[in-house]
C-alpha positions in Angstrom: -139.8 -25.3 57.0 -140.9 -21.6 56.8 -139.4 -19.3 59.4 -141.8 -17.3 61.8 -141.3 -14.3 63.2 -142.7 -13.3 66.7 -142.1 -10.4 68.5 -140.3 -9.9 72.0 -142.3 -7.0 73.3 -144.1 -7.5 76.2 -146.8 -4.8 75.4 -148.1 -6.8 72.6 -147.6 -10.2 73.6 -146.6 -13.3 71.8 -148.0 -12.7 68.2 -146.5 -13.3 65.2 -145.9 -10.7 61.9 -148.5 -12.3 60.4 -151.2 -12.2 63.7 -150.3 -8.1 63.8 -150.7 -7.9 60.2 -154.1 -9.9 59.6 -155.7 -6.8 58.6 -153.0 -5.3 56.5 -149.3 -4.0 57.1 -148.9 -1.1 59.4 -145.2 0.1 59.4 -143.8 3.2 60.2 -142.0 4.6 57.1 -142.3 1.3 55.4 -139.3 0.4 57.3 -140.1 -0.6 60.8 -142.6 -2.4 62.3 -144.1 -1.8 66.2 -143.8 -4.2 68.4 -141.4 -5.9 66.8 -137.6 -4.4 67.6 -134.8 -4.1 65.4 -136.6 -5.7 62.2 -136.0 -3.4 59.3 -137.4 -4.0 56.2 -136.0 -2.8 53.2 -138.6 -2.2 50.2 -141.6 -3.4 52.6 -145.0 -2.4 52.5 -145.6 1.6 53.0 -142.4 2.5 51.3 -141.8 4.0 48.5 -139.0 1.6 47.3 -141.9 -0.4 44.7 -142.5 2.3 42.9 -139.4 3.4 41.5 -136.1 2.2 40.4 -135.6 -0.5 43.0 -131.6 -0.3 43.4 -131.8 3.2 44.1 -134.6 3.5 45.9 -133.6 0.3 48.3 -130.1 2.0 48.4 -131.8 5.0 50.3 -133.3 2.6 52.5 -129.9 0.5 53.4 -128.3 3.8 53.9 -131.2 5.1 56.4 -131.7 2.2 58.2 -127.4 2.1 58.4 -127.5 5.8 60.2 -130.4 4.9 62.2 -128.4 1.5 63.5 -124.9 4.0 63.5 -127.4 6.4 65.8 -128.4 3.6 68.3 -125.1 1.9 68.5 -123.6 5.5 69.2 -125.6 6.1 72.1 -124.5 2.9 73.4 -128.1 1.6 73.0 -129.4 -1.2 71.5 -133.3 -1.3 70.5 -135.3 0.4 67.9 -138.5 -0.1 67.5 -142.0 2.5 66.2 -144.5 3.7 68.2 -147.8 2.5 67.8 -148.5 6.2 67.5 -146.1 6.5 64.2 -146.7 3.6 63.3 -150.3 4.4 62.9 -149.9 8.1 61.8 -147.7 6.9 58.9 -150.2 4.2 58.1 -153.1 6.5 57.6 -151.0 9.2 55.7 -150.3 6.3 52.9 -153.9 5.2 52.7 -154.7 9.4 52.5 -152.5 9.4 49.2 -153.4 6.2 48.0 -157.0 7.7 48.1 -155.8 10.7 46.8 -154.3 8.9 43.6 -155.6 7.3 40.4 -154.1 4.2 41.9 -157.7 3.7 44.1 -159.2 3.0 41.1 -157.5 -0.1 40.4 -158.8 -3.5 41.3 -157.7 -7.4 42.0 -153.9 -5.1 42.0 -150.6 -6.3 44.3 -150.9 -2.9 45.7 -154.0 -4.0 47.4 -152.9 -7.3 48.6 -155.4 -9.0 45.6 -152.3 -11.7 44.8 -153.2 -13.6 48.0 -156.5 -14.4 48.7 -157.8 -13.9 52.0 -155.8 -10.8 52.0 -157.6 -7.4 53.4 -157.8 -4.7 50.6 -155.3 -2.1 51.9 -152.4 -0.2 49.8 -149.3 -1.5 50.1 -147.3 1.4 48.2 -146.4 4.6 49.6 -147.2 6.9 46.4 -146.7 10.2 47.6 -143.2 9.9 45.6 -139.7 9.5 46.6 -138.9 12.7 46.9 -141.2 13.1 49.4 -140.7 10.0 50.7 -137.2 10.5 51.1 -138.1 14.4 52.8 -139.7 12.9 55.5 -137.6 9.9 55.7 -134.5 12.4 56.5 -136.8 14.8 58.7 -137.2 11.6 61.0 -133.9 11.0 61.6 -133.1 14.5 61.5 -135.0 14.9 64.8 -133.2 12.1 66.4 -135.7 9.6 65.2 -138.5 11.1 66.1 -141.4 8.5 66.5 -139.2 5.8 67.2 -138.6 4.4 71.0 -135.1 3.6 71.3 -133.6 2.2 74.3 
């Protein structure tokens, strides 16, 4: 029995992962989806986790996605969850520098989804590297989350 995920926000109704993701992932950071609260995702699509030594890359994200929860919990809140604004802002900026990369060139690739068939070709990776990655990753929750709605 495979488990399915559907999200409790009221603005986007009962869909599942899989419904909002028909026509490819859209995550904000690779590590939160919109529309769908407090489901982090560690070495998802849009981060930059699959491109680089996966424990220490995946450690960044634990230790993120810890602060951000340490953040919320501190403010006595509860709920975290992207704008569709960031969400979609941070999708486009990882199709701009997959475009940008000699990684477009590739074909029937997991980074564009070819594994499954059916599957929309969109990147998966975020390739701008992990120090950037990581840059913007920490200027996010240096602004007190900025993009994120929590509540």
């Amino acid at each position: 029995m495979m488990a399915v995920l559907y999200t409790s926000d009221p603005h986007f109704g009962h869909v599942t992962i899989a419904e909002k993701w028909r026509q490819g992932p859209r995550t904000y950071l690779g590590l939160l989806v919109s529309g769908f609260p407090n489901l982090f995702i560690v070495n998802g699509p849009h981060n930059a986790a699959a491109l680089c030594n996966a424990g220490r890359c995946i450690e960044q994200n634990v230790d993120w996605i810890a602060r951000c929860i340490e953040c919320v919990r501190g403010s006595g809140l509860t709920r975290v969850v992207p704008s569709t604004a960031a969400e979609d802002e941070w999708t486009e900026h990882v199709y701009e520098t997959a475009e940008a990369s000699v990684l477009a060139q590739m074909t029937n690739s997991w980074f564009f989804g070819a594994n499954t068939p059916g599957k929309p070709r969109v990147f998966m990776p975020y390739v701008g590297g992990v120090g950037t990655y990581r840059q913007i990753a920490g200027d996010v929750a240096a602004k007190d989350y900025e993009g994120f709605v929590i509540a």
